[in-house]
ZADO-1210 file (C-alpha; in nm, 4 decimals, padded with zeros to 6 digits):
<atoms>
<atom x="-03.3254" y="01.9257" z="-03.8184" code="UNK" pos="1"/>
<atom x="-03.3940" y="02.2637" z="-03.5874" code="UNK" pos="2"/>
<atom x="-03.6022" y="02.2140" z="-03.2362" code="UNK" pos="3"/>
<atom x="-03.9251" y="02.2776" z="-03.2967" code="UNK" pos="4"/>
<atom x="-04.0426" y="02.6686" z="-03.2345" code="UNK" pos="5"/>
<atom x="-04.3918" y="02.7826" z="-03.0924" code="UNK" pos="6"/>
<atom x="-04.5206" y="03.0354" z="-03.3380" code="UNK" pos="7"/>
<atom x="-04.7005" y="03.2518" z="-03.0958" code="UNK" pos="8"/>
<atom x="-04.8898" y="03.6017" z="-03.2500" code="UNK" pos="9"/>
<atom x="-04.9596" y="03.9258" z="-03.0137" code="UNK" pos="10"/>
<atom x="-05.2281" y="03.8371" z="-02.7691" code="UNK" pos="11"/>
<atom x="-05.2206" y="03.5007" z="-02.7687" code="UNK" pos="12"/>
<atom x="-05.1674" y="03.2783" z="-02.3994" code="UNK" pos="13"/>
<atom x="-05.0440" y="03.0103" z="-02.5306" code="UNK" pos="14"/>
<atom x="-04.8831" y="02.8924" z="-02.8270" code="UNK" pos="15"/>
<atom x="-05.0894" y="02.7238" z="-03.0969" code="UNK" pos="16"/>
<atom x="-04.8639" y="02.5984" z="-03.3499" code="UNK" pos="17"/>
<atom x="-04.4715" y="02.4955" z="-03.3959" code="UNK" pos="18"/>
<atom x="-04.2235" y="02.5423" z="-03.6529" code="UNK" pos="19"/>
<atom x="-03.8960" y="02.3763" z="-03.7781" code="UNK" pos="20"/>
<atom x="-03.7058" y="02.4034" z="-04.0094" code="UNK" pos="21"/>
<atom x="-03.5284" y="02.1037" z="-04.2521" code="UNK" pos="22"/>
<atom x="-03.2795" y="02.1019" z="-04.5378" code="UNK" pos="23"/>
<atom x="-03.4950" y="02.3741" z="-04.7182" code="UNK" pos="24"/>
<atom x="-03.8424" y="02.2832" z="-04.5741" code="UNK" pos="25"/>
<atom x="-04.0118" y="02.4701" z="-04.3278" code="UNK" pos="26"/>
<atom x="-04.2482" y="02.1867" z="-04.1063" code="UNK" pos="27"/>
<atom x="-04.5756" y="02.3753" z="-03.9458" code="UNK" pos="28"/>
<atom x="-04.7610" y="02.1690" z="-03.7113" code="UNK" pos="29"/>
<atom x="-05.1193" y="02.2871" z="-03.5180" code="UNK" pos="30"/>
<atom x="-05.0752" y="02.1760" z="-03.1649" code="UNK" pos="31"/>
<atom x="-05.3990" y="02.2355" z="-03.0464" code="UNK" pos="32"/>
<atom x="-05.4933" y="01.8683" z="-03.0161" code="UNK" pos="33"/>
<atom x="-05.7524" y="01.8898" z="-02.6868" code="UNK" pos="34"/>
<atom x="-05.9335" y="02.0643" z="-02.9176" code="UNK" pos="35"/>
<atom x="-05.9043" y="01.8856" z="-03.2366" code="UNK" pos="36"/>
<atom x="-05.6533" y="02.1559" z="-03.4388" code="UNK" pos="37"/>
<atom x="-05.9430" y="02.3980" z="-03.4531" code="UNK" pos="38"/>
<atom x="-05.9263" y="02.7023" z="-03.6353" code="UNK" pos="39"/>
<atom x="-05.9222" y="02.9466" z="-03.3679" code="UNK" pos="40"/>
<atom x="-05.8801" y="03.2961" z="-03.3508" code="UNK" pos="41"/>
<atom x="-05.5186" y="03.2041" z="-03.2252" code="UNK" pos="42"/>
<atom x="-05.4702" y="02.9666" z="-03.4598" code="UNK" pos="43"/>
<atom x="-05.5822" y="03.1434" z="-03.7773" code="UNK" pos="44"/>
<atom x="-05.3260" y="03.4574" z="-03.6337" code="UNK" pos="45"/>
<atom x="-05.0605" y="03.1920" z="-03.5878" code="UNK" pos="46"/>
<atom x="-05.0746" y="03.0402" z="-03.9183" code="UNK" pos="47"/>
<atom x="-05.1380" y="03.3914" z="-04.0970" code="UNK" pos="48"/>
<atom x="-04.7826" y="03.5212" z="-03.9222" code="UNK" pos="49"/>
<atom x="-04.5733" y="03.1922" z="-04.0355" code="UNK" pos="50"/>
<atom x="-04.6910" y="03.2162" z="-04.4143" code="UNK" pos="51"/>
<atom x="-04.5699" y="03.5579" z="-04.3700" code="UNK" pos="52"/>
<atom x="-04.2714" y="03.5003" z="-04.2480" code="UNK" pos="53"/>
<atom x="-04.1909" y="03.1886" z="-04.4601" code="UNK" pos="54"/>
<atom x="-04.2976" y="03.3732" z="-04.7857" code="UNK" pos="55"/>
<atom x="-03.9690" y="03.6289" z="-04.6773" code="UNK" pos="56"/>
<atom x="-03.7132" y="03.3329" z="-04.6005" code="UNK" pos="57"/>
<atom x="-03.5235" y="03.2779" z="-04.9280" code="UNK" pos="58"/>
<atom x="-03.4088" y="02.9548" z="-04.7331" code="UNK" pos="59"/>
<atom x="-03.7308" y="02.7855" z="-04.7177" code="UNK" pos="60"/>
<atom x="-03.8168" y="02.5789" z="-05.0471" code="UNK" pos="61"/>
<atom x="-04.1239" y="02.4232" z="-04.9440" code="UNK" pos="62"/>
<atom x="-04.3518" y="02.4030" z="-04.6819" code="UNK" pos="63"/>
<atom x="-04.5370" y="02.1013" z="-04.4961" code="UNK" pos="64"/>
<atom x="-04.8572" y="02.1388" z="-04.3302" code="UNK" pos="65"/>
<atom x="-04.8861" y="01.8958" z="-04.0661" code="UNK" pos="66"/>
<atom x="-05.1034" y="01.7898" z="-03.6984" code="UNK" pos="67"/>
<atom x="-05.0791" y="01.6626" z="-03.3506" code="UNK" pos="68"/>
<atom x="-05.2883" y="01.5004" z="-03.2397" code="UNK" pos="69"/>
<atom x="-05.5730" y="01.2516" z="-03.3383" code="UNK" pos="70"/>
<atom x="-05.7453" y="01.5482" z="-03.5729" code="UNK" pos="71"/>
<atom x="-05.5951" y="01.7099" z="-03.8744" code="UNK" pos="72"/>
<atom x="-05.8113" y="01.9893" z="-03.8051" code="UNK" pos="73"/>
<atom x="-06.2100" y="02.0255" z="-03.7014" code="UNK" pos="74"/>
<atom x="-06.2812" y="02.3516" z="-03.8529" code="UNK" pos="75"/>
<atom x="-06.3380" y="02.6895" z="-03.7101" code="UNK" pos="76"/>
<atom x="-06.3619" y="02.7075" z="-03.2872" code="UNK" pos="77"/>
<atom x="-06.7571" y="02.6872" z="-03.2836" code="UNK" pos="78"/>
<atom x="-06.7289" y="02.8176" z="-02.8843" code="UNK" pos="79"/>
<atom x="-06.5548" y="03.0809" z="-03.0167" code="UNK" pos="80"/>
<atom x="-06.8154" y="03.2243" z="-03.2352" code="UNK" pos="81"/>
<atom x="-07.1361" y="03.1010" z="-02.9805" code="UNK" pos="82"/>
<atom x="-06.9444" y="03.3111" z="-02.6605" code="UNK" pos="83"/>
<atom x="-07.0194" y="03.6294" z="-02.8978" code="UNK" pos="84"/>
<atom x="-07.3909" y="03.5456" z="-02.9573" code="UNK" pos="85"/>
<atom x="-07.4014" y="03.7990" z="-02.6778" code="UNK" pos="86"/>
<atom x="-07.2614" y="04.0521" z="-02.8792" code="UNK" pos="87"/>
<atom x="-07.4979" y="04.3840" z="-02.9087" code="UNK" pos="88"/>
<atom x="-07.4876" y="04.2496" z="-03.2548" code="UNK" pos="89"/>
<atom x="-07.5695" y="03.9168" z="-03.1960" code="UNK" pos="90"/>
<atom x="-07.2159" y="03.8509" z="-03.2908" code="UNK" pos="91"/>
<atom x="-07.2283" y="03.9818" z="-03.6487" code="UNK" pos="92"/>
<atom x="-06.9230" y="04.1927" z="-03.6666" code="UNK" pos="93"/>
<atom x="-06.6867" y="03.9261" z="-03.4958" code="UNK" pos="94"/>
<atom x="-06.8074" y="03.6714" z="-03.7583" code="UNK" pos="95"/>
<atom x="-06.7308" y="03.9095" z="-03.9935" code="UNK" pos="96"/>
<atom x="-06.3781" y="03.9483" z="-03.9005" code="UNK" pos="97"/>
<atom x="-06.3101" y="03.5721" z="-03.8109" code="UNK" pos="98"/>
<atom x="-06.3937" y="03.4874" z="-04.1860" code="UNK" pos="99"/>
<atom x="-06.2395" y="03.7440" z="-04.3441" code="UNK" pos="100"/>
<atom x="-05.9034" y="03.6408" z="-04.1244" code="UNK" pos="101"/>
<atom x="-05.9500" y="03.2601" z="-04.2544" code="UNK" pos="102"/>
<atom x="-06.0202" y="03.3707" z="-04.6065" code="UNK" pos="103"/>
<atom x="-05.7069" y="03.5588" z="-04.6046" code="UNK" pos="104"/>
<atom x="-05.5063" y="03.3063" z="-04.4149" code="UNK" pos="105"/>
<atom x="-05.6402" y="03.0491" z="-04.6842" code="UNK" pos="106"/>
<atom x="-05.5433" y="03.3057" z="-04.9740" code="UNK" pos="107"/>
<atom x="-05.1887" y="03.3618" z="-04.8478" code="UNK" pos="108"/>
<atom x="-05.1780" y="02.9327" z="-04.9273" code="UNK" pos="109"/>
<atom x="-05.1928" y="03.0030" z="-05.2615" code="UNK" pos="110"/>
<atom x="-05.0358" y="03.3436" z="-05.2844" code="UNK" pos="111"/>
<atom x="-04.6863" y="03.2012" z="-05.0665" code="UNK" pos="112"/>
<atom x="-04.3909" y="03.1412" z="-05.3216" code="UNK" pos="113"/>
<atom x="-04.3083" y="02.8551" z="-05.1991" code="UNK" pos="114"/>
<atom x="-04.5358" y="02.5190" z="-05.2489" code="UNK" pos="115"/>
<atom x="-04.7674" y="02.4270" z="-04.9142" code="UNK" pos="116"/>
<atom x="-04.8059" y="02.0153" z="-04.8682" code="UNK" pos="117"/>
<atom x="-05.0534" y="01.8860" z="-04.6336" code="UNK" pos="118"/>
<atom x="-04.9784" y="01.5939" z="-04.4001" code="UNK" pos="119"/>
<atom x="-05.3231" y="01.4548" z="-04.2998" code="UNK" pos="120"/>
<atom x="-05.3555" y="01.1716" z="-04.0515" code="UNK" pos="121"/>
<atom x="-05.6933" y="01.2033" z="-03.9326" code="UNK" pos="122"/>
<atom x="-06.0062" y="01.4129" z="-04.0020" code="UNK" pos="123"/>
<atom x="-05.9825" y="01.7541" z="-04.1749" code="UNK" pos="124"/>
<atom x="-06.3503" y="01.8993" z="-04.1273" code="UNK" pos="125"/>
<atom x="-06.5110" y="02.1992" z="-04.2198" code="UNK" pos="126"/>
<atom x="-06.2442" y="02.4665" z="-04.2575" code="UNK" pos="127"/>
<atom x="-06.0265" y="02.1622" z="-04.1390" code="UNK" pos="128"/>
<atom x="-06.0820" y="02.0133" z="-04.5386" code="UNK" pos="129"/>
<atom x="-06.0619" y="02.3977" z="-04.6411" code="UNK" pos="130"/>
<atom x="-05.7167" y="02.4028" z="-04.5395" code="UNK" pos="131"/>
<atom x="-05.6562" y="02.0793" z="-04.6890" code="UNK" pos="132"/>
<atom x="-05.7956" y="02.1893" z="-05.0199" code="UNK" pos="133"/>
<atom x="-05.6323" y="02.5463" z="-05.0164" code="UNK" pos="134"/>
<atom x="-05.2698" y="02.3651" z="-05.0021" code="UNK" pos="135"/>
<atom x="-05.0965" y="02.2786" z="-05.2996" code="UNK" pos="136"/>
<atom x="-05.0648" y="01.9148" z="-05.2637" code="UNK" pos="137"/>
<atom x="-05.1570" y="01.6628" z="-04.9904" code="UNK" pos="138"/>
<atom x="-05.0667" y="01.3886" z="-04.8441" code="UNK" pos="139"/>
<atom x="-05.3381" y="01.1923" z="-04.6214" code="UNK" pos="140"/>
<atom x="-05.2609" y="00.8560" z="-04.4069" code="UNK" pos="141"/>
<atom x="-05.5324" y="00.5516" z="-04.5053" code="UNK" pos="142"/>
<atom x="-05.7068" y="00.6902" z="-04.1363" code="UNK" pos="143"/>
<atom x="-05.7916" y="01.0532" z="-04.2617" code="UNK" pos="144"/>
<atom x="-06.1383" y="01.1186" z="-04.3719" code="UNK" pos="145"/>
<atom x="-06.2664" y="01.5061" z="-04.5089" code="UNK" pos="146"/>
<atom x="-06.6105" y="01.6085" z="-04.4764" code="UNK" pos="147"/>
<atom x="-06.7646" y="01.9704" z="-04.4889" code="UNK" pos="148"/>
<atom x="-07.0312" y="01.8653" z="-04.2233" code="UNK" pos="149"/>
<atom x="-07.1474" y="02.2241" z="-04.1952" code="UNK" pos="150"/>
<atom x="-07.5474" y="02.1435" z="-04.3131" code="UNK" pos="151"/>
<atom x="-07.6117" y="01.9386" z="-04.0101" code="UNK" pos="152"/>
<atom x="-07.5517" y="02.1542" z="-03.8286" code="UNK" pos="153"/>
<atom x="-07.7210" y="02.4557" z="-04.0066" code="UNK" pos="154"/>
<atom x="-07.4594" y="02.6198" z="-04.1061" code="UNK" pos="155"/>
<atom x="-07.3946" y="02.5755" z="-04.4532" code="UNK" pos="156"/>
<atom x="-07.0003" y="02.5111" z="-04.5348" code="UNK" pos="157"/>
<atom x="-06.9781" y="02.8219" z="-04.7820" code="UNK" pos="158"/>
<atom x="-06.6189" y="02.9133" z="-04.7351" code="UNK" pos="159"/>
<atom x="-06.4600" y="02.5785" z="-04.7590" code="UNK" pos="160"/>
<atom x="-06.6558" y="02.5810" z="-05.0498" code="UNK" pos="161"/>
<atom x="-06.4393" y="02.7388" z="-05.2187" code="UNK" pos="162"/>
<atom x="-06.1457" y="02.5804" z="-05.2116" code="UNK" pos="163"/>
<atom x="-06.3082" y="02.2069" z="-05.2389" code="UNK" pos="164"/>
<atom x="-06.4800" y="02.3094" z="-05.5886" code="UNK" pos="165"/>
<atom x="-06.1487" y="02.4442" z="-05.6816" code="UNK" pos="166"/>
<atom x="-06.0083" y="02.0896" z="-05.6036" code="UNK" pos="167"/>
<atom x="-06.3105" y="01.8632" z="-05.6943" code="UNK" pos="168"/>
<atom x="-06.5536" y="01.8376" z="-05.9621" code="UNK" pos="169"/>
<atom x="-06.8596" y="01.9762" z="-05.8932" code="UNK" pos="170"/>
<atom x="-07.1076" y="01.6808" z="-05.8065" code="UNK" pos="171"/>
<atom x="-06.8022" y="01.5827" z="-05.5790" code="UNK" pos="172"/>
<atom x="-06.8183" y="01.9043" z="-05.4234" code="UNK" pos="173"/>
<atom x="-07.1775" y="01.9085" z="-05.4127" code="UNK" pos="174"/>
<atom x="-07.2289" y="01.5841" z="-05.2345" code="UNK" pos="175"/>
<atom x="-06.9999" y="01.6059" z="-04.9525" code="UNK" pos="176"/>
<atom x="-07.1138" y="01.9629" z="-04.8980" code="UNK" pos="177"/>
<atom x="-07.5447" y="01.9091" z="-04.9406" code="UNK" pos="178"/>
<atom x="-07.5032" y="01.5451" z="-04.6835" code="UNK" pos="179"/>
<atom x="-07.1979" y="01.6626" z="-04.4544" code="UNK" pos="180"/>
<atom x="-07.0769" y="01.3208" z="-04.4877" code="UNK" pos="181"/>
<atom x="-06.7258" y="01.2295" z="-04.4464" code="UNK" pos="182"/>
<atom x="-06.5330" y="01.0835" z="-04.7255" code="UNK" pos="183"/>
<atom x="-06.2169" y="00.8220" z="-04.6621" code="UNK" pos="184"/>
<atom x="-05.8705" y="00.8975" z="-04.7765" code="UNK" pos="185"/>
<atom x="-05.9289" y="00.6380" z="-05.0748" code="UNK" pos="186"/>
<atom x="-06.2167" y="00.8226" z="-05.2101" code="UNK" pos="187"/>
<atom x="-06.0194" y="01.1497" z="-05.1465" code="UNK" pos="188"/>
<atom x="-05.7581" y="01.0833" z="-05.3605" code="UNK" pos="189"/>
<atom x="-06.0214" y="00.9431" z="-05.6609" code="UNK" pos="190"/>
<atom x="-06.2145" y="01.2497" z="-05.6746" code="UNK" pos="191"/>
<atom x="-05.8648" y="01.4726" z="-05.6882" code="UNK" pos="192"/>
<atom x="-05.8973" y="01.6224" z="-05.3237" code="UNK" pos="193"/>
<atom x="-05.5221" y="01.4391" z="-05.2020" code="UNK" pos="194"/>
<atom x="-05.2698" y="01.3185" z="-05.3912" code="UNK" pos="195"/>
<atom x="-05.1862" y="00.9905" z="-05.2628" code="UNK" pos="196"/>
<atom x="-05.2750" y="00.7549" z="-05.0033" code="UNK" pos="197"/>
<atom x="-05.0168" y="00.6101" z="-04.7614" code="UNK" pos="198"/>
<atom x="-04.9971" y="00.3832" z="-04.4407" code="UNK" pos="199"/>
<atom x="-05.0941" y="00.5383" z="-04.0698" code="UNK" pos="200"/>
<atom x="-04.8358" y="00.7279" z="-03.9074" code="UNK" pos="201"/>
<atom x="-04.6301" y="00.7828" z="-04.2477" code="UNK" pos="202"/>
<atom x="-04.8176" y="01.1103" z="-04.3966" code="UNK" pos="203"/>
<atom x="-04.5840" y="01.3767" z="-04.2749" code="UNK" pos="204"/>
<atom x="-04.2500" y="01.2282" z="-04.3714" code="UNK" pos="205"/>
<atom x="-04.4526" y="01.1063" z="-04.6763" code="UNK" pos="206"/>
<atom x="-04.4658" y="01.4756" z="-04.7101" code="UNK" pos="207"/>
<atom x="-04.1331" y="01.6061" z="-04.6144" code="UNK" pos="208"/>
<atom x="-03.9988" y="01.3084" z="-04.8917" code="UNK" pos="209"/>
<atom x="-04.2043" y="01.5093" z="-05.1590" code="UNK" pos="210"/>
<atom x="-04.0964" y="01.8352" z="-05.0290" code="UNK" pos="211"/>
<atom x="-03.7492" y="01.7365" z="-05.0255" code="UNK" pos="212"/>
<atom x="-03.7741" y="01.6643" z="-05.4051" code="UNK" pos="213"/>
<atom x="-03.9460" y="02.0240" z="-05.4777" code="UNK" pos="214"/>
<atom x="-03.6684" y="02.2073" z="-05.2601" code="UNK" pos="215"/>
<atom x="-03.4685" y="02.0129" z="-05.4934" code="UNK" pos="216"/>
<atom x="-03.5557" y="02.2043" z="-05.7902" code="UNK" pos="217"/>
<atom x="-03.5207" y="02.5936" z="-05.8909" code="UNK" pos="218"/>
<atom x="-03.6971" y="02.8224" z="-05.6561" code="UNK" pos="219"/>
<atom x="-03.7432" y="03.0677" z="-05.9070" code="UNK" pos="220"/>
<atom x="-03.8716" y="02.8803" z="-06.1039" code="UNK" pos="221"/>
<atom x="-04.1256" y="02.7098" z="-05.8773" code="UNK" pos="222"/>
<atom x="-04.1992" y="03.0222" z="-05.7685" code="UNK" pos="223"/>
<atom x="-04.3035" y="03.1630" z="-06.1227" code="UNK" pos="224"/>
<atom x="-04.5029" y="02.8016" z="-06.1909" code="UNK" pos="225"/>
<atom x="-04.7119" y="02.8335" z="-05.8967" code="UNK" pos="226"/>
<atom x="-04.8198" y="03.1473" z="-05.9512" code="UNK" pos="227"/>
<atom x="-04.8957" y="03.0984" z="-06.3431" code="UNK" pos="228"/>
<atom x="-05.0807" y="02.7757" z="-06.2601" code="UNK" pos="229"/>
<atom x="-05.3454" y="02.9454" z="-06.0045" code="UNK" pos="230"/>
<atom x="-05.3563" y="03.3209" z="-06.2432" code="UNK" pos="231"/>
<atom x="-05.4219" y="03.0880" z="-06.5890" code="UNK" pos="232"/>
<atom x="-05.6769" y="02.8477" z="-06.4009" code="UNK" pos="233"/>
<atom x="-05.9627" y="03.1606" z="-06.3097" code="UNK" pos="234"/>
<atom x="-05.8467" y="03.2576" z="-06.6744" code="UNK" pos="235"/>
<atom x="-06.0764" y="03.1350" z="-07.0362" code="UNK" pos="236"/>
<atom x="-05.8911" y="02.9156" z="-07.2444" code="UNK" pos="237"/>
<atom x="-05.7814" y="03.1907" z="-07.4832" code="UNK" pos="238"/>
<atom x="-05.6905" y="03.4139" z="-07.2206" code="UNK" pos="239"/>
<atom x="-05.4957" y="03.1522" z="-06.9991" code="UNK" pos="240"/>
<atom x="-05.3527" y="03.0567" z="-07.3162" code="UNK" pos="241"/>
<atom x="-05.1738" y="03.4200" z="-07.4143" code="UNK" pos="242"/>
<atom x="-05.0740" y="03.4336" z="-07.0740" code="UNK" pos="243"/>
<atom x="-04.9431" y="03.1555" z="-07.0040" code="UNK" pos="244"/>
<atom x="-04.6931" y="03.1911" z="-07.3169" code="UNK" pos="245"/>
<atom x="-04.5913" y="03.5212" z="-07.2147" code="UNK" pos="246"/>
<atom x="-04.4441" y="03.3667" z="-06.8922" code="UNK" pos="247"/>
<atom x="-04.2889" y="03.0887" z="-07.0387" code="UNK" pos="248"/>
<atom x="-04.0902" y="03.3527" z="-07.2616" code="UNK" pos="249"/>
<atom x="-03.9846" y="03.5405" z="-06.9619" code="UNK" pos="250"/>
<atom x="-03.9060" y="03.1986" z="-06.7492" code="UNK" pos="251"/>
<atom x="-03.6729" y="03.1115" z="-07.0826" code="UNK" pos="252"/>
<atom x="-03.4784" y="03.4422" z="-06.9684" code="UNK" pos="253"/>
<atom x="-03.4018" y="03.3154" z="-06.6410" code="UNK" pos="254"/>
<atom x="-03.0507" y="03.2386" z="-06.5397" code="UNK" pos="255"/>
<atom x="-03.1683" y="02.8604" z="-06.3943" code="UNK" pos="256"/>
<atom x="-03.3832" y="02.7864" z="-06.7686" code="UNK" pos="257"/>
<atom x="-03.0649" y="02.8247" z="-06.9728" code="UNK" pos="258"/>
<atom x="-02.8470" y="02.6655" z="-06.6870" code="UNK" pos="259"/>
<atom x="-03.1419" y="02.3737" z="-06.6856" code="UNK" pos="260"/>
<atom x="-03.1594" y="02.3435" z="-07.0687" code="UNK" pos="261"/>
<atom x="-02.7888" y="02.3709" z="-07.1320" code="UNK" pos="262"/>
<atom x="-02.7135" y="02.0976" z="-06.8203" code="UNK" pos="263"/>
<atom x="-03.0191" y="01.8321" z="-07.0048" code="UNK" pos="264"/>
<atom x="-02.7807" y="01.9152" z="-07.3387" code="UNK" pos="265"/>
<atom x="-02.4580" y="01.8239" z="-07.2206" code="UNK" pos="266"/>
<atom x="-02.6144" y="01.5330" z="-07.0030" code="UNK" pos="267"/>
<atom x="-02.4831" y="01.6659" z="-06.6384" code="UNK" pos="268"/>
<atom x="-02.6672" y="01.7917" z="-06.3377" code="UNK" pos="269"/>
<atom x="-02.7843" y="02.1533" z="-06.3313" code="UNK" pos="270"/>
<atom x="-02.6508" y="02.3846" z="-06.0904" code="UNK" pos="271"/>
<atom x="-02.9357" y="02.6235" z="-05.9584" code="UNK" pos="272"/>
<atom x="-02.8592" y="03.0081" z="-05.8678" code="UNK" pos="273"/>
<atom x="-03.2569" y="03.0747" z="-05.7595" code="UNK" pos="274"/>
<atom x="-03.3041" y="03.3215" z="-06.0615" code="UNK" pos="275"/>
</atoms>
């Protein structure tokens, strides 16, 4: 395994978030713990210049998502949006921009070829259980809890929103986000928001295990799965449907389908070539 790496964008003093790298998985962790892994400008900057950089490594497989500290992640840096209350605006324009960067950073989740896994030991608030719910898959310790505790404090948890009713049914959704409060990993992983439940202190190699097994596999193939299962799900059933069979007729082109198909026939491992 690599020494750790700050990942440290223009402008910022101090770095926010590491990196390393592991047999194919690339290990982020917010180390911002004083303040809970907030979402701060820094952070959002710092986690919006790794997916970019990961989504160009042809080395990097999967990705895990993990924490320092005793938070997953509060949520956005609430000082950081009251300091521009100031603002001529009243602070309009930077909370503006500030969304618009988290929305993206969220977006590039889902957009990245290679799968994201959260490692979640304690709370995930807010934009904290946005990030959560924006990764592929996730892993949370029997500690974690996830709340979107935005309405008590009246400020409505819109964006997270988003990715929890993408998760979640929609009374699920609905109840965490109209009462703010938190939910434990158990009930997490009932209502679909996590995948499994595991024992303190074991989330994140919990979750390099399971990203060791998707590095494992084709990354072409991966890549063109995860981004036919997010396209076909905004799709109607018809629609998703047509679609979805016109990528499984180009995926049977691929080099690593007929390598895959012919090594299941003749009962031997297949050899992967990433296309």
């Amino acid at each position: 395994m690599n020494v750790q790496s700050p990942v440290q964008p223009p402008g910022a003093s101090v770095p926010v978030l590491l990196r390393e790298d592991a047999g194919g998985v690339a290990i982020l962790t917010l180390d911002r713990p004083a303040t809970r892994n907030s979402l701060s400008e820094a952070m959002l900057a710092a986690l919006t210049a790794a997916f970019a950089d990961i989504a160009a490594d042809t080395r990097i497989r999967a990705v895990v998502l993990a924490a320092n500290g005793p938070a997953f992640s509060a949520g956005h840096d609430l000082k950081e949006f009251t300091a521009r209350r100031s603002d001529p605006d009243g602070g309009r324009a930077y909370t503006r921009r500030i969304m618009a960067a988290c929305s993206a950073m969220m977006q590039a989740i889902v957009t990245l070829p290679q799968p994201v896994i959260a490692a979640v030991e304690g709370p995930a608030a807010a934009a904290g259980c946005q990030l959560v719910a924006s990764c592929d898959l996730a892993i949370a310790a029997a500690t974690a809890k996830f709340s979107t505790p935005g309405v008590q404090i009246g400020l409505f948890c819109s964006t997270p929103m988003v990715a929890l009713s993408r998760n979640v049914s929609r009374k699920h959704a609905m109840e965490m986000l109209l009462t703010g409060e938190s939910i434990a990993a158990e009930r997490a992983s009932e209502i679909g928001l996590v995948n499994r439940v595991v024992a303190p202190g074991t989330a994140r190699d919990e979750a390099i295990r399971l990203a060791g097994k998707i590095a494992a596999k084709s990354t072409a193939v991966v890549r063109v799965g995860k981004a036919a299962f997010y396209r076909q799900a905004e799709m109607g059933l018809a629609e998703a449907y047509a679609y979805a069979s016109e990528v499984m007729v180009e995926n049977m082109m691929m080099r690593d389908a007929a390598e895959g198909i012919g090594a299941f026939i003749d009962k031997r491992d297949p050899t992967w070539e990433d296309r």
